[in-house]
N, C-alpha and C positions, 0 to 999 in steps of 0.2 A: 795726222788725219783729223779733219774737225768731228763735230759730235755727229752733225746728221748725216756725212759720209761711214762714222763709223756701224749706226743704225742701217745703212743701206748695205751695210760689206756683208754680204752673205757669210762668208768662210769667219766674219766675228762673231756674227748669228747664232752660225751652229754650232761651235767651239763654246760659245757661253749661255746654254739654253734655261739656265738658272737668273741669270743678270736682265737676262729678256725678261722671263715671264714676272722677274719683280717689278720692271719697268710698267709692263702691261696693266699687271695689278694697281699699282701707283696712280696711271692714267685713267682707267677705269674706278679707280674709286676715291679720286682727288685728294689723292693723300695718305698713307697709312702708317703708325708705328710700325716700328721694329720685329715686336711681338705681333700685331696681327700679322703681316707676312709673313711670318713662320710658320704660324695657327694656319693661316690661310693655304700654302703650299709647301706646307708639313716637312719645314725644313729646320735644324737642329740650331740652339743662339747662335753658337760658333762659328757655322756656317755662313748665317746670314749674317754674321761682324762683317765674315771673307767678302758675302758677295756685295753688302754696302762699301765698303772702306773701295772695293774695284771700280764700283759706279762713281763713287766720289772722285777718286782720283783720273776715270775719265770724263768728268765734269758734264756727267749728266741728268745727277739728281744733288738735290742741298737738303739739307734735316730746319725743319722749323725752328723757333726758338722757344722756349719748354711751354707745359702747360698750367698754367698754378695745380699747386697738388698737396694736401697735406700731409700727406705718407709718403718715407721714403726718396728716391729721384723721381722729380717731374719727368712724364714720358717725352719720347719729342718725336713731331709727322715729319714723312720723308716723300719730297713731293719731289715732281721733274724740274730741273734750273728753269728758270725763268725763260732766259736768254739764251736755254737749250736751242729753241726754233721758233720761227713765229710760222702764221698761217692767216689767208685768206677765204672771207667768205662774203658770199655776196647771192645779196636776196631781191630773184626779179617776182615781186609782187602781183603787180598788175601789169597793162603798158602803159604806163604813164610815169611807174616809180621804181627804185631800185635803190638800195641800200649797202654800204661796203663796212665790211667789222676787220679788224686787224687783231689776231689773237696768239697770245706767247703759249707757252708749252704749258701753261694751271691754266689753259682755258680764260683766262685772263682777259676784259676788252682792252687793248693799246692804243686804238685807234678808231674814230666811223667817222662816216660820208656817208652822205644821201644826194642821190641824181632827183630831178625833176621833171617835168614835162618833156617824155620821151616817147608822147601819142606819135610825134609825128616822123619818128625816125626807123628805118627801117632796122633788120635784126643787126647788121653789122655795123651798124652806125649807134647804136646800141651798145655792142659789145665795145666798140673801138671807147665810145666817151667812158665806159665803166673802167678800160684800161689801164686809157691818161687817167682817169681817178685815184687809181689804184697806185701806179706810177709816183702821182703827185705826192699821197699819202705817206707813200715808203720816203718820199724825201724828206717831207716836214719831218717824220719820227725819225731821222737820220737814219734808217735799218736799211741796210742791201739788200735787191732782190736773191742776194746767194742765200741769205736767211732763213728765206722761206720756202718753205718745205713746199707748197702745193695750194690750189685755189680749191674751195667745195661751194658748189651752185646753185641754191634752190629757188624750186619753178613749178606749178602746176602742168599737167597733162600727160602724154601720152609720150614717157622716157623709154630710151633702150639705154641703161647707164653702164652696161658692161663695154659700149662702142663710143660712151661717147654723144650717143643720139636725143637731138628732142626731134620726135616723130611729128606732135602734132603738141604747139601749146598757145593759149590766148594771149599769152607776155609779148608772146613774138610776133601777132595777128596771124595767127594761123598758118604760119609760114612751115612749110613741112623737109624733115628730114635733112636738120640743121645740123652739121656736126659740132656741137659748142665748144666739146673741149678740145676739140684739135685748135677751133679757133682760138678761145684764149690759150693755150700754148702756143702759139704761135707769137701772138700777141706777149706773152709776159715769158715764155721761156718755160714754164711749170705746168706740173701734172695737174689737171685738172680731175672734179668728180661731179655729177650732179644728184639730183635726189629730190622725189615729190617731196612737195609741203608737208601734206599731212605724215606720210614716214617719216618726216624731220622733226618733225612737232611732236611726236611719240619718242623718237630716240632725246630730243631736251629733256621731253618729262621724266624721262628715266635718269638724266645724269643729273640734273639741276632742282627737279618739280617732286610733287607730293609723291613721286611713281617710283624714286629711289628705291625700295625695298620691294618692289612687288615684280613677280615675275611672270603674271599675264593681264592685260589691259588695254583699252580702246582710246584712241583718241579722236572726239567726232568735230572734224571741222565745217562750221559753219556752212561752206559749201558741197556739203555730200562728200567730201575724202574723209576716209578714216585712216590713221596710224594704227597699227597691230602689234604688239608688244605681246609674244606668246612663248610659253615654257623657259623663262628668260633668254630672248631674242626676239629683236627685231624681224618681222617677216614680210617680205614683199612680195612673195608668188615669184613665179617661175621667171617671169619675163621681168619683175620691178614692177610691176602696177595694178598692184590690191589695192582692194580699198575705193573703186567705186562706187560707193552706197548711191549716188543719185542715181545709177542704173537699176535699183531695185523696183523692180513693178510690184505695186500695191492695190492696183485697179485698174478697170479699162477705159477709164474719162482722163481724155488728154492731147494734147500734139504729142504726135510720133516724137520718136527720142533718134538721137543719130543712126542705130540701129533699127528703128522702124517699129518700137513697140510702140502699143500707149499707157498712160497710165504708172509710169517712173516716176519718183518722187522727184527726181530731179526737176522733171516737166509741169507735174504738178505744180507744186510749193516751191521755183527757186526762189533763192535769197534773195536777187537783184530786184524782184518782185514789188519787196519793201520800196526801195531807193526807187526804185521808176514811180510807183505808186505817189511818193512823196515829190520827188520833180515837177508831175504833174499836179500835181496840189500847187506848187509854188507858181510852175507856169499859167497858172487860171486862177492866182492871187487869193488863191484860197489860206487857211488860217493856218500854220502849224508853226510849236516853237521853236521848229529846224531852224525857222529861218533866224534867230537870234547866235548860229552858231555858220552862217556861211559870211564870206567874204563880199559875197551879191547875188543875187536872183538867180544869176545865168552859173553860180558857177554847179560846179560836183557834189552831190549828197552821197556822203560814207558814213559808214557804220557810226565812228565816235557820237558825229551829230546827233544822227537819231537815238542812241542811249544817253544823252545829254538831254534828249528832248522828253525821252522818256521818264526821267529821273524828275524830271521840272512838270511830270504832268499831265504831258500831250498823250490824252484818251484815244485818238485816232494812231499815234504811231507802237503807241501801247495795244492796241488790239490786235494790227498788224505783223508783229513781234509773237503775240500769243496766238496767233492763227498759225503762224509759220511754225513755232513750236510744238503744236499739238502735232503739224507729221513728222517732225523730230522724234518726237516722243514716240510714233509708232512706225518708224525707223530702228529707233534704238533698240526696243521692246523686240524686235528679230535680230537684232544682232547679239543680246543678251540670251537667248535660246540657242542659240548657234555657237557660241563660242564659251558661253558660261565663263564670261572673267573675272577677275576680282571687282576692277571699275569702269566705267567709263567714264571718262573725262570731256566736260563740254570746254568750251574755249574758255580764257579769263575774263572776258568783257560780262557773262551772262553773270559774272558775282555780282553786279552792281546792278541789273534790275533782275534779280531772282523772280520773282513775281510770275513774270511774263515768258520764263524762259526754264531757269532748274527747277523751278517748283511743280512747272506743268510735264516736265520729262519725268520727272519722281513719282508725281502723282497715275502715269500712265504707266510704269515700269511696278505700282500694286499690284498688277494682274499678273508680274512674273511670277511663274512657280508657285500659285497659291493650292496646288491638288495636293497638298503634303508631301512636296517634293523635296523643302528644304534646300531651293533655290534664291541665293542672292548673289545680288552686284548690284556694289555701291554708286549712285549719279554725281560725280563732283565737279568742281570748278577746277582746270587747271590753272597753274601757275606761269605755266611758260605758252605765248601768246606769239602772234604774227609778227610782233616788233622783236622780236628775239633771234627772228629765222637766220639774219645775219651772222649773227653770233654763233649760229647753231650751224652754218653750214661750216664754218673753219672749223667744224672736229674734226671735219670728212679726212681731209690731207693728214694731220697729226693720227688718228684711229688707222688709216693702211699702213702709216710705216711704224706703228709701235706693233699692230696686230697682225701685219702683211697681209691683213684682206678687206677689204671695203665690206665692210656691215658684213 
């Protein structure tokens, strides 16, 4: 029996609920001596000699090679085989782009691809060229589809992930109650998973980013989702989809919101705001130094540009940034009263113009808790960012069959 038939054999499961949960531990914490797994699930050296030398011999964890040490034996980490499984992940961004990670059992990258101009394709034309991508990739790395354990999918909107469903999402043009992952199973023969961005973006910080050690914390993405990392877990709400801050109404001045309100922040202040703003600058040959970072006039203004633009200068896209920020900042400032977490994390990009962006969330998050509450949460920069998602979504498949539950 190979390794990830012998993970899937229920009756090896429960006969070894010791070998598992070291396995688990392993996964979840990229690696651990000897000694903390014993500390950690209070189990005797002798023991865990028994239940490493088991795992070893069914080759599906290897011990690193020692640690320099000046006392005594160098300790040594005991991670999952490499070549234990790989896993698929793939990040639909916008409609226009999409991204493919190939990832071994250490979370490891093996492999990426990136799709292009996919405006004009519909969702199964879509799915089909990400495939063949997929397809293509496992040939180049020589790796057979029996290898891989499972795809994990992430995508903005309105998911039903325990069926399978995107309800409603902008990736796909608003194409509704799409079953994704039957299709790519269908497509590739494997279990699929999907999973909003922003929950994605919170479960990296936690395995990869500043968020390792903490166990409640906000992730605020630039588009009004936030990731929820609460009492150590992940939390999605009942249905999978927390975390719509841009439905938060903060006033009555606004275009109605999908549900009819006015005055959502979302409506208010969105992001795209900037980008249209600055298009139209370009379109009427107006000044800005976006235009030193496009291809040509007519093409697409993204976020890089204008923090490139900003960094070089540009007063008009720097105000911009600091206008949008100020209802971040009193965004945040409710969300920090509401959930009292350790941090909130903005995205990676605002490290590089602070200015315009952490410094005015910081300076607006003063007024928490000032009645001698002895209220704080810290504002920071994460580490793990949009270009990661890929990456992030191939834990999805590896995380059900070490933990047999999806998040």
């Amino acid at each position: 029996m190979d390794s990830i038939s012998l993970l899937k054999n229920k009756d090896w499961v429960r006969k070894n609920k010791r070998q598992v949960a070291i396995l688990q531990n392993i996964w979840m914490s990229d690696g651990m001596s000897r000694k903390e797994l014993g500390q950690k699930l209070d189990i005797t050296k002798r023991t865990m000699t028994n239940c490493i030398d088991k795992l070893i011999d069914c080759d599906l964890v290897e011990e690193s090679a020692a640690i320099i040490s000046e006392r005594g034996r160098p300790p040594m980490s005991i991670y999952l085989k490499r070549d234990l499984m790989y896993s698929i992940g793939v990040s639909f961004y916008d409609r226009t782009f999409a991204k493919i990670a190939l990832l071994n059992a250490k979370a490891e990258m093996v492999g990426e691809k990136e799709l292009h101009n996919l405006s004009g394709d519909d969702w199964r034309q879509k799915c089909d060229r990400v495939i063949e991508l997929i397809k293509k990739m496992l040939k180049e790395k020589c790796i057979d589809m029996d290898a891989i354990t499972g795809i994990g999918i992430s995508l903005t909107g309105i998911l039903r992930p325990e069926h399978g469903m995107v309800v409603s999402s902008s990736q796909f043009n608003d194409n509704r109650d799409i079953n994704l992952c039957d299709y790519f199973k269908t497509g590739t023969g494997k279990e699929c998973f999907i999973i909003n961005l922003p929950h994605l973006l919170a479960m990296m910080e936690h395995k990869w980013g500043k968020a390792k050690t903490m166990s409640s914390f906000l992730y605020f993405h630039h588009h009004y989702g936030i990731g929820m990392f609460l009492n150590g877990a992940l939390y999605r709400g009942h249905q999978c989809n927390a975390g719509e801050v841009g439905m938060m109404q903060i006033s009555e001045d606004s275009e109605p919101a999908d549900d009819g309100r006015k005055g959502t922040v979302g409506m208010i202040r969105p992001f795209h705001m900037i980008t249209d703003r600055i298009e139209q600058i370009i379109a009427d040959n107006g000044n800005t130094m976006v235009r030193n970072y496009m291809f040509s006039d007519s093409g697409k203004i993204i976020l890089p540009m204008i923090v490139s633009a900003i960094k070089d200068g540009d007063r008009l896209c720097a105000q911009l940034m600091s206008e949008y920020f100020e209802y971040v900042g009193k965004t945040v400032i409710n969300l920090a009263y509401i959930f009292n977490p350790e941090v909130i994390f903005l995205p990676p990009w605002t490290a590089e113009i602070p200015a315009v962006s952490l410094d005015i969330v910081r300076r607006i998050m003063g007024h928490y808790g000032v009645h001698n509450w002895g209220l704080h949460t810290d504002i920071l920069c994460a580490q793990c960012g949009d270009g990661d998602l890929a990456r992030g979504a191939g834990l999805l498949p590896i995380n059900k069959l070490l933990t047999q539950k999806f998040i």
